[in-house]
GUPA-573303 format. One line per 3 residues: their letters; for each residue x, y, z of C-alpha. Coordinates in steps of 0.001 Angstrom, whole numbers, plus 500000, padded with zeros to 6 digits. Each point is the difference from the previous one (the first is absolute). Layout:
// residues N
A = X Y Z; ...
***
This chain:
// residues 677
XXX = 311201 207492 349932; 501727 497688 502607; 497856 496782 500786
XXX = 499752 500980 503074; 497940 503027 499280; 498771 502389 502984
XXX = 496447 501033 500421; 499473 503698 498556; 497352 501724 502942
XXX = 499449 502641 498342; 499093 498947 496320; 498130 496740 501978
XXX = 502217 497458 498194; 500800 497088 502271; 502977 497968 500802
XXX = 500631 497044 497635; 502696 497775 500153; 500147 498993 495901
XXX = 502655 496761 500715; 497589 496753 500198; 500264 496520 498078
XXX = 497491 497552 498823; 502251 497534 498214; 497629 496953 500482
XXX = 497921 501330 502852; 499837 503147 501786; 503692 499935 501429
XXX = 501272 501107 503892; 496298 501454 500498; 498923 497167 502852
XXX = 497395 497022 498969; 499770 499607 495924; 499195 497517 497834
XXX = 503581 498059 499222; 499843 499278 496231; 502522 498172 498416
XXX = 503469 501852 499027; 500072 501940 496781; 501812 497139 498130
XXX = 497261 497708 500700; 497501 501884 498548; 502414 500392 497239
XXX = 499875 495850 499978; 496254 499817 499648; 500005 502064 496549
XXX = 496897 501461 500334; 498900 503892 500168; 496409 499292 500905
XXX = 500998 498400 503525; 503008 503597 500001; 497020 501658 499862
XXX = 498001 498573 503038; 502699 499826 502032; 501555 503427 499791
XXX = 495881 501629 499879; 499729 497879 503524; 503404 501531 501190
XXX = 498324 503401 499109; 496860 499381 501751; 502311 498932 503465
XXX = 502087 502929 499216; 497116 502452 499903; 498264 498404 502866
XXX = 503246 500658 502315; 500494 503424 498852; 496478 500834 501019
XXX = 501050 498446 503111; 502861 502079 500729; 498598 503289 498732
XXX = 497019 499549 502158; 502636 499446 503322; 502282 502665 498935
XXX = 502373 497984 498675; 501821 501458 496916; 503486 497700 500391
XXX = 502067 497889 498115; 498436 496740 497916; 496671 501901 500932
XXX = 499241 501749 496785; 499058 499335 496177; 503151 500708 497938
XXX = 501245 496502 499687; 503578 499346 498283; 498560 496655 498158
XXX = 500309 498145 497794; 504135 499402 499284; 499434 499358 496678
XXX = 504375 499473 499358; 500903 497037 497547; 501318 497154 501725
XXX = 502855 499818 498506; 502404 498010 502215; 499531 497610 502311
XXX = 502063 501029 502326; 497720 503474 501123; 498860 499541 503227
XXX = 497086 502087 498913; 498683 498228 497122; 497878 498554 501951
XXX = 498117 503214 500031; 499534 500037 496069; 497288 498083 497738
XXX = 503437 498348 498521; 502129 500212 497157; 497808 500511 496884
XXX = 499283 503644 498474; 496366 499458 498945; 498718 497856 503592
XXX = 501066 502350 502195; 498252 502398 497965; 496703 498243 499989
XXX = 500507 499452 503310; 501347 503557 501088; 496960 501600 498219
XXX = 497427 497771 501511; 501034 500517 503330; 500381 504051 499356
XXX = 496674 499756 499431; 498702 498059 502821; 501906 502369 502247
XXX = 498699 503396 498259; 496470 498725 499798; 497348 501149 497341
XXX = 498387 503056 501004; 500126 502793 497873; 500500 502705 502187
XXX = 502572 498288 503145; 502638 497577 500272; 499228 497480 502012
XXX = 504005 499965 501110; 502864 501591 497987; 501895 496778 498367
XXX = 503727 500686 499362; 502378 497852 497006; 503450 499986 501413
XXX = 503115 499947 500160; 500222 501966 496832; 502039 498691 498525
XXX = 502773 497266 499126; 499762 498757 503376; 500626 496602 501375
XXX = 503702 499918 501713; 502134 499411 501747; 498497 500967 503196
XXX = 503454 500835 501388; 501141 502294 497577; 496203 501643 499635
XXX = 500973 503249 501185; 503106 500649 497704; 499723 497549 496813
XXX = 499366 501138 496406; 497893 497458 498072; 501246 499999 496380
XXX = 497492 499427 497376; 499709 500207 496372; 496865 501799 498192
XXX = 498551 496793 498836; 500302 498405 503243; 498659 503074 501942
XXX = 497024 499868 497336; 499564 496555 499242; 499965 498329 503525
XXX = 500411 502857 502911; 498051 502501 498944; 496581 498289 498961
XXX = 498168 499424 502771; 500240 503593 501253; 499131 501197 496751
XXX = 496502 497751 500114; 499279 501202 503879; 500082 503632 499012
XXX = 498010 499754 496860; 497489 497122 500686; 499908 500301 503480
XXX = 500453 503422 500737; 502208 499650 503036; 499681 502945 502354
XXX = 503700 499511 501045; 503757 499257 498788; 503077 498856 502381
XXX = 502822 500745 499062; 503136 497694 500660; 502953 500521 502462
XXX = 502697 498897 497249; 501435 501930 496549; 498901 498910 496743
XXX = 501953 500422 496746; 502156 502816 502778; 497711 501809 501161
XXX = 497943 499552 503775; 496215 498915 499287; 498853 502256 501899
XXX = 501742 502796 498104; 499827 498482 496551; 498640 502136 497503
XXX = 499582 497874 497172; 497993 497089 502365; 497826 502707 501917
XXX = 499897 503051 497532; 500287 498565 496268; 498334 496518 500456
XXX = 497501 500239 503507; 498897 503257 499006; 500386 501240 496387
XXX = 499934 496529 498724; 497149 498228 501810; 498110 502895 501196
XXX = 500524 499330 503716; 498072 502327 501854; 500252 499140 503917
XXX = 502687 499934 502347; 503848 498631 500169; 501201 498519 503225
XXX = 503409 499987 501071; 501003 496284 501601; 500132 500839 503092
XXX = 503582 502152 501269; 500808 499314 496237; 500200 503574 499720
XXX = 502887 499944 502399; 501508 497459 498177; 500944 502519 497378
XXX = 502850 501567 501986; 500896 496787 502283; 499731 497673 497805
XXX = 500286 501027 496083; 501646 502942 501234; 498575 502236 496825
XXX = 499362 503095 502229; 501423 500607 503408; 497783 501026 502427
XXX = 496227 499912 501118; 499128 503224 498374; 501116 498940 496628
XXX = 498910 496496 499989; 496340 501510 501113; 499658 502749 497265
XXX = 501482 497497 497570; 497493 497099 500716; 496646 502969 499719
XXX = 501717 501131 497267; 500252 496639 498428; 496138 499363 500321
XXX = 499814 498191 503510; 497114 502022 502037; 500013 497342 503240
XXX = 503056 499688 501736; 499899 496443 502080; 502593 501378 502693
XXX = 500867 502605 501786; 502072 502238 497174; 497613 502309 498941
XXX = 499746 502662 502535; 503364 501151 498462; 498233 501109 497171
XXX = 499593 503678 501697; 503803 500357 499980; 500449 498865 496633
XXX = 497208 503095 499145; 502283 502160 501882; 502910 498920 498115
XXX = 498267 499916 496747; 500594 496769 499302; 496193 499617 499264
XXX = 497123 502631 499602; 496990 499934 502743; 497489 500155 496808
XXX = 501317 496263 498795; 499871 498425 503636; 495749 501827 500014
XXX = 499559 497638 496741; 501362 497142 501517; 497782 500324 503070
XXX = 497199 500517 497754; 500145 496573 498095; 500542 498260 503979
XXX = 496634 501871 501520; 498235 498998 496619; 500146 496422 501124
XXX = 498700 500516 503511; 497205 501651 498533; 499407 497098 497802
XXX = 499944 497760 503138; 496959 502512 501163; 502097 501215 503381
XXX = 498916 503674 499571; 496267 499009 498961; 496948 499598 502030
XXX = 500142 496377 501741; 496307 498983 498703; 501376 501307 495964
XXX = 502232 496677 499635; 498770 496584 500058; 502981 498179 500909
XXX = 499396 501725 503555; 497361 497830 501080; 502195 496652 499551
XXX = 499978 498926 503530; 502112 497467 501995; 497735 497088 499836
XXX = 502448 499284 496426; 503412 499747 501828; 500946 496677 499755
XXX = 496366 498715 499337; 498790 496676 499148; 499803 501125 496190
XXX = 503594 501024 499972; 501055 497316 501834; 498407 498186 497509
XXX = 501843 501658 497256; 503413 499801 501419; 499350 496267 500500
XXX = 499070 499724 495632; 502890 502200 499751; 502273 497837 501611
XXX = 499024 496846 498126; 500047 501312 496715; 503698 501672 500733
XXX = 501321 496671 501066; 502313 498256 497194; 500379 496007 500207
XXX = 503311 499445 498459; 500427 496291 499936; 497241 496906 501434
XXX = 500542 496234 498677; 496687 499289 500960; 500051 500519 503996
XXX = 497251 502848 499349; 497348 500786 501047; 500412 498284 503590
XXX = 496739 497868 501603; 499586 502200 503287; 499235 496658 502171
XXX = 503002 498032 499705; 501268 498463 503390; 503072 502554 500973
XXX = 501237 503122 498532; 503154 501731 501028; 500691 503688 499249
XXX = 503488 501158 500735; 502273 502611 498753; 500796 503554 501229
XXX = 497467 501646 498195; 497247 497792 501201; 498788 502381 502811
XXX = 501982 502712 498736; 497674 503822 499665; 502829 501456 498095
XXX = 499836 497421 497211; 496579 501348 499385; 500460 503705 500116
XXX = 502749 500889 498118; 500875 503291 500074; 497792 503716 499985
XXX = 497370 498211 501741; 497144 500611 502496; 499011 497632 503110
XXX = 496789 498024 500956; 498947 497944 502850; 499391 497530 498124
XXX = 503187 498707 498239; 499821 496563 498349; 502963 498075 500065
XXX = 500618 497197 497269; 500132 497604 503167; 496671 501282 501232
XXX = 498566 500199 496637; 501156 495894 499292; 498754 499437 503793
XXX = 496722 501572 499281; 499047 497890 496945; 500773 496385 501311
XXX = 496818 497968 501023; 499981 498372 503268; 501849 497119 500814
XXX = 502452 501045 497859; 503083 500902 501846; 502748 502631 499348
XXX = 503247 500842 501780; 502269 502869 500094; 503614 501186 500287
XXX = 501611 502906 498383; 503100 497283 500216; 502627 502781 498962
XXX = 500633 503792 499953; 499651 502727 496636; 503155 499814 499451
XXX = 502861 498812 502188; 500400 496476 501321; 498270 499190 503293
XXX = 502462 500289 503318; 498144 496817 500991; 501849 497191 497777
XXX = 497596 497288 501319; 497004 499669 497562; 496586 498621 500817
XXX = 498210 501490 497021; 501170 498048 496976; 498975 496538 500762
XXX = 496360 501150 501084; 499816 500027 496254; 500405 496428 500252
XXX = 496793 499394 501212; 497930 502320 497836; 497468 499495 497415
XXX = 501416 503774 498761; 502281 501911 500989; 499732 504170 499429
XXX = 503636 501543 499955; 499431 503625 499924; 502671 501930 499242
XXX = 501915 502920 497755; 500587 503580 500975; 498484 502864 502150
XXX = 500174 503585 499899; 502820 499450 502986; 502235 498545 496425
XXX = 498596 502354 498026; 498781 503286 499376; 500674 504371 499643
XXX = 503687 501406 501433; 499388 500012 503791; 497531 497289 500093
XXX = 501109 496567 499812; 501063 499609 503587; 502027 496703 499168
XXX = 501460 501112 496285; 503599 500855 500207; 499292 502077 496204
XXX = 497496 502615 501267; 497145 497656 498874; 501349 498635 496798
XXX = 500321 496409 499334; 503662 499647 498582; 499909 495845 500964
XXX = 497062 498641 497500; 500328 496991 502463; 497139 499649 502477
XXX = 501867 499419 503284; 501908 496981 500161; 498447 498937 503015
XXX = 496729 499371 498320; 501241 497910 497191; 501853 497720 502483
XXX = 496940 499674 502087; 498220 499847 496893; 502426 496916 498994
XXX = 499785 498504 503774; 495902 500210 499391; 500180 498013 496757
XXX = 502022 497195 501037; 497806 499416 502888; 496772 499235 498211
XXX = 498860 498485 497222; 496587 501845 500097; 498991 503436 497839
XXX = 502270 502903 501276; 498803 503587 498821; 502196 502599 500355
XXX = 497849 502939 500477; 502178 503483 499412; 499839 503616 500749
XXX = 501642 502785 498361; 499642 502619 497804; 502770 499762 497600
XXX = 501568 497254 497560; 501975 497434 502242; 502079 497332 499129
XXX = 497981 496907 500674; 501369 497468 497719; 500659 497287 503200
XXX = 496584 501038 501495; 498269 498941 496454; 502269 496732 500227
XXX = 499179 499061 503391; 496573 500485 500577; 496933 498439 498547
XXX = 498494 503590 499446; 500590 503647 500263; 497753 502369 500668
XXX = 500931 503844 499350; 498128 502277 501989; 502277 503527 500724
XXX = 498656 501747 502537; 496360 499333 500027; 498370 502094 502611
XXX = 497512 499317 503008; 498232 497482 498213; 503448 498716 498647
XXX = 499482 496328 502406; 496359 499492 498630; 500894 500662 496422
XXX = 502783 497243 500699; 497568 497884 500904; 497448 500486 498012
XXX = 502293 498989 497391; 502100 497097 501298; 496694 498069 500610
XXX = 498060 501065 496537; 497540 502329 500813; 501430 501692 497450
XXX = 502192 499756 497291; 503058 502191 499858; 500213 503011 497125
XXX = 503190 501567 500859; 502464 501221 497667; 503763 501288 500300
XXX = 499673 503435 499193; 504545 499613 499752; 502318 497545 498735
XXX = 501583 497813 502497; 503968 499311 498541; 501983 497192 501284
XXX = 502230 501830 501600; 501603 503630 499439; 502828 498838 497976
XXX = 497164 500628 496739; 499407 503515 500947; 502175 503527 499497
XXX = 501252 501393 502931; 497499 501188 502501; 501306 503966 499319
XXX = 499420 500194 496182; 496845 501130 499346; 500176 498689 496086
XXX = 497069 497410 499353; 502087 498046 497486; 500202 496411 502255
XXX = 496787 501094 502074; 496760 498364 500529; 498215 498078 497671
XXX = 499730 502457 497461; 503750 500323 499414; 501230 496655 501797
XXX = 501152 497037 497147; 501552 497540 503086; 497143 497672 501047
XXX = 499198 500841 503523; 498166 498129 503162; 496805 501036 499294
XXX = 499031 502014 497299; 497851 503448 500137; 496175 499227 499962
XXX = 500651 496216 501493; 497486 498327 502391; 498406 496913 500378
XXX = 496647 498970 500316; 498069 496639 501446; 498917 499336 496684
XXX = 501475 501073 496683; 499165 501781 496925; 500782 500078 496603
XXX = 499831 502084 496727; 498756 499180 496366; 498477 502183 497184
XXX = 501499 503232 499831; 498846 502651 497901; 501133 503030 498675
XXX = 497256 502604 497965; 502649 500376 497392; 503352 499019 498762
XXX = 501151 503682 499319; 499225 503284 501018; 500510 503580 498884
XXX = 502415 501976 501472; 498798 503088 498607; 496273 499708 501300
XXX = 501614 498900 503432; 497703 496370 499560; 499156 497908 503510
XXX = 500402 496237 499609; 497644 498136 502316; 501066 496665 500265
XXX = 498222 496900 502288; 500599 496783 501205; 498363 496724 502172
XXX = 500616 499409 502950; 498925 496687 501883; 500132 498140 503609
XXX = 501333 496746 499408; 500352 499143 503160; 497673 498628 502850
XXX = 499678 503374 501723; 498089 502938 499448; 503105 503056 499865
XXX = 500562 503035 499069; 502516 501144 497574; 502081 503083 498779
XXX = 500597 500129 496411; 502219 501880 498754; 501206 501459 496891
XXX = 503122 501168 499089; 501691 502362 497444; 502904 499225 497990
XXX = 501364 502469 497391; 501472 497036 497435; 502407 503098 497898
XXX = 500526 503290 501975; 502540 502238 499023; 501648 499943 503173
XXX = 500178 497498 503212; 495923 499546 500927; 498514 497937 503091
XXX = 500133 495845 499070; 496613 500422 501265; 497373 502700 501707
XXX = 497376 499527 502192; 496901 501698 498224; 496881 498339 501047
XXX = 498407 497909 502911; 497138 498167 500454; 498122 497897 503020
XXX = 498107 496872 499187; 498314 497843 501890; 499361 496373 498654
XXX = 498753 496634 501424; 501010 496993 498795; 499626 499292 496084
XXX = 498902 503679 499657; 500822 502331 497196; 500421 503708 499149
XXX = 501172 502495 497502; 501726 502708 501242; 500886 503257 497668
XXX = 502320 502531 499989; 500731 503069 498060; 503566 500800 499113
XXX = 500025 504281 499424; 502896 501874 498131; 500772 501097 503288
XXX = 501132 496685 501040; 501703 499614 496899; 502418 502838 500367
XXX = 503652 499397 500960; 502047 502486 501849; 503844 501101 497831
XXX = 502911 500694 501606; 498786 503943 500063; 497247 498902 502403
XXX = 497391 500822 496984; 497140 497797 499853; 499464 499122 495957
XXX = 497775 497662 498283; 501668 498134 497475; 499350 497316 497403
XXX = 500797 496222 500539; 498897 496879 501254; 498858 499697 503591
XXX = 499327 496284 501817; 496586 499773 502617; 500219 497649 502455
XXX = 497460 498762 502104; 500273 497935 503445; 500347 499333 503408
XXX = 503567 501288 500404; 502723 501322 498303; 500389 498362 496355
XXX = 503091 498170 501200; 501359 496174 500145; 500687 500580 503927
XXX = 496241 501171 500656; 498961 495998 497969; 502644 498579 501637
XXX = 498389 501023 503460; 496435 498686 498882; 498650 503009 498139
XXX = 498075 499251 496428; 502095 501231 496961; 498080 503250 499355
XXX = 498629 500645 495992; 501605 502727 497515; 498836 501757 497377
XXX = 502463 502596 497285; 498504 503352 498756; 501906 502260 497923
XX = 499840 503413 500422; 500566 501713 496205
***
């Protein structure tokens, strides 16, 4: 029951290590496909590419554990019980791990969680392909520093209207073999001894039937940190007790003592065990080799062409363009480009964090190098360190600007800035981004960069959180978004920056000004947070992302003006959508949810359905939607989830319904009013 669990001889049960990650890749396992970070698949809004690239990570996950198990290898990051996907609202931007979440909204990261659950688990009917696992269960997302000891207070409408959702959806659409619990309290009590989250809502409530995980040495936490028992044996017997059958850690073996002292009877640790073995069998590890397909997946798929492929479509369609006055798409034969910046040639800025390593790593400087016809020349100088001025004070990088056609500045934030407690080798806040400012040396250089030319300057920036880049959008000519965008991160760039391609991204968070509009980072309350609860206009609203060509919206329909309360009536509402631009593109539309007269406080809007179109110039489409009961419910200050009669507003666009989103070149979206009698 530890995760580091000892071969049995005698019952022929081998040794499995049960700690191993797949957050966008098979993670600290050798050569994987690099996929982009988790919040740029949230930015690409779309569950059918979740699903292809989480079912690839399972095929290169299977196709190393045969590996292993045919060498006698049975260690760590080796097996098929992989703690992904973090499906934790992104609630603040100051959590260094955010960037490990589909972002801020209740019903994305649901789509998104569920789709990649079931890309992981596979189809077949009989055997998991891997063991997926929703963590960190739940109310989770900082302060890293405090992780081991904090209590995260939060009411029952915010634990069931935004916290709780997406957990809900993975269990009961997605059937997720596994649940993490988290290191801090909620509501007083640890999560991983929390009977009402593990025993009254993951189990008697949803009908969770596999396995709770404790974060890993959470368990100690109990008695170091929280300080709610005080030893070992108690915090052991307490956490089995509490539902938690894997211990990540090393806490566990104290369970015999606690039998001895009665603290816990050998019967209930049996059951635990029990529910744990049930998933290996699931993976097939106790059944003839030749019985499960997923044993013949073979090597030839770790980092193949295909997904190379895939993590290069990935990476396009994750990357947000926040601002271009017309620099964009770039000719790729103009006499000089320069590419500068200290992300240029930077790995890190493409890996992010929880990630796997290939030999074939494409930096944003290789990928712009790559994609430039001959006789076309570029130069390069990183010009200036992450973050701290350069000992050097003479500069020779600015003025080569001078004599560019276009000049790349590639800049932003690393997992060195941000990241999980421990991490972040050069954040003083355990990984946590307390400053919103990028580093001031970048905005100087930035500044030093502009005044030097005349000629289109795109700032090109990594990172997988909001950031304050109000003097980056003022300065240069264009900025491209593009997080943390895996091995194929440079190409993608590319491919972009020159028009092969049109970009698709989305924010899947709000970006504020600054942190002045949000609550403090400790209060969990959602009252001030993210675009559901946020009334100050912000940098760039939820669901914001530009496109070569643009789009607008005409002709909404609803089926009918009022429904029934009492039969539970769908509305199904539609709208046109067409490219009036001179580029074929694809866009999101959205539509959002607002509840016009709740009884209590309700979301200004909710994200409640997505869809991909793509359009060349002049053409047309009708996209539909149906809006269920379901969606229509609000949550009351009980944490009950009631269906209740008023008028609701649909809107339909590119972005969030907002003056911000036209202001920043998005179409005004179209509305429609139901009432619900």
């Amino acid at each position: 029951m530890n995760h580091r669990s000892p071969a049995i001889p005698r019952l022929n049960i081998p040794a499995y290590n049960w700690w191993n990650e797949a957050l966008h890749g098979v993670g600290r396992s050798g050569n994987a496909t690099i996929f982009p970070q988790a919040i740029g698949l949230g930015a690409s809004f779309n569950e059918d590419l979740a699903l292809r690239v989480s079912s690839a990570i399972s095929d290169e996950a299977r196709a190393m554990y045969n590996a292993s198990v045919a060498k006698g290898h049975y260690q760590q990051y080796a097996g098929l019980t992989f703690w992904t996907p973090n499906i934790n609202i992104f609630r603040d931007p100051r959590w260094g791990r955010g960037q490990e979440t589909y972002g801020e909204d209740p019903y994305l990261t649901s789509r998104l969680g569920v789709a990649f659950v079931k890309g992981l688990q596979g189809d077949n009917p009989k055997y998991l392909k891997t063991a997926a696992c929703a963590k960190h269960f739940a109310v989770h997302s900082g302060p890293e520093r405090l992780r081991h000891e904090f209590n995260a207070v939060a009411s029952p409408k915010d634990l069931r209207e935004t916290y709780l959702p997406a957990f809900k959806a993975l269990v009961q659409e997605a059937n997720v073999e596994s649940v993490m619990c988290a290191y801090n309290r909620t509501n007083g009590a640890p999560c991983c001894a929390n009977n009402v989250l593990l025993s009254e809502v993951l189990r008697k409530e949803w009908g969770f039937k596999g396995h709770v995980v404790s974060d890993c040495w959470a368990v100690k936490d109990f008695y170091e940190g929280h300080k709610t028992v005080a030893n070992v044996m108690e915090a052991a017997a307490l956490a089995v007790k509490s539902g938690v059958e894997l211990n990540c850690g090393d806490e566990y073996p104290a369970l015999v003592d606690a039998v001895k002292h009665k603290l816990i009877e050998e019967k209930e640790i049996d059951k635990a065990l029990a529910v744990l073995l049930r998933t290996r069998f699931k993976l097939g590890m106790f059944d003839k080799p030749e019985n499960n397909p997923y044993n013949s997946i073979s090597t030839d798929v770790i980092n193949s062409a295909a997904h190379r492929s895939l993590a290069r479509e990935a990476a396009i369609k994750s990357m947000v363009l926040l601002k271009n006055n017309g620099v964009l798409p770039l000719k790729n034969d103009l006499n000089r480009y320069f590419v500068t910046g200290p992300n240029a040639g930077n790995v890190d800025a493409l890996i992010g964090n929880y990630y796997g390593v290939s030999s074939n790593i494409v930096t944003i400087l290789e990928g712009l190098t790559g994609a430039i016809q001959p006789g076309s020349q570029l130069q390069y100088k990183a010009g200036i360190l992450l973050n701290r001025d350069n000992e050097n004070a003479i500069d020779w990088t600015t003025g080569d600007a001078k004599g560019a056609a276009a000049t790349f500045v590639v800049m932003g934030i690393t997992g060195f800035l941000e990241g999980e407690e421990g991490e972040s080798i050069s954040s003083p806040t355990y990984g946590d981004r307390l400053d919103y400012n990028l580093p001031k040396n970048q905005i100087d250089f930035l500044k030093k960069i502009r005044a030097n030319t005349k000629n289109p300057v795109i700032a090109i920036v990594t990172g997988g959180s909001p950031m304050n880049l109000t003097e980056v959008h003022d300065l240069a000519d264009a900025v491209l978004l593009v997080w943390y965008p895996g091995e194929e991160g440079g190409n993608a760039v590319a491919d972009i920056v020159f028009g092969k391609t049109s970009p698709s991204g989305r924010l899947p968070l709000t970006f504020p000004k600054s942190l002045d509009q949000l609550p403090a980072y400790e209060n969990y309350a959602m009252k001030g947070r993210t675009y559901r609860f946020m009334q100050q206009e912000p940098l760039y609203p939820f669901g914001f992302g530009l496109s070569f060509t643009t789009f607008t919206y005409s002709d909404v329909k609803a089926s009918t003006p009022t429904v029934s309360l009492k039969k539970k009536e769908s509305v199904n509402v539609e709208a046109t959508v067409t490219n009036t631009g001179k580029t074929e593109g694809e866009e999101v539309v959205q539509l959002y949810l607002t509840d016009m007269e709740s009884s209590v406080p309700a979301p200004l809007f909710s994200l409640k359905g997505i869809r991909h179109v793509k359009l060349k110039p002049g053409e047309s489409t009708v996209v539909k939607f149906t809006v269920t009961p379901e969606m229509m419910k609000l949550v009351n200050e009980k944490g009950e989830s009631v269906l209740e009669p008023g008028k609701f507003k649909i809107s339909i666009g590119g972005a969030l319904p907002s003056a911000r989103s036209e202001a920043l070149g998005i179409a005004k979206p179209v509305e429609a009013i139901f009432t619900l009698k």
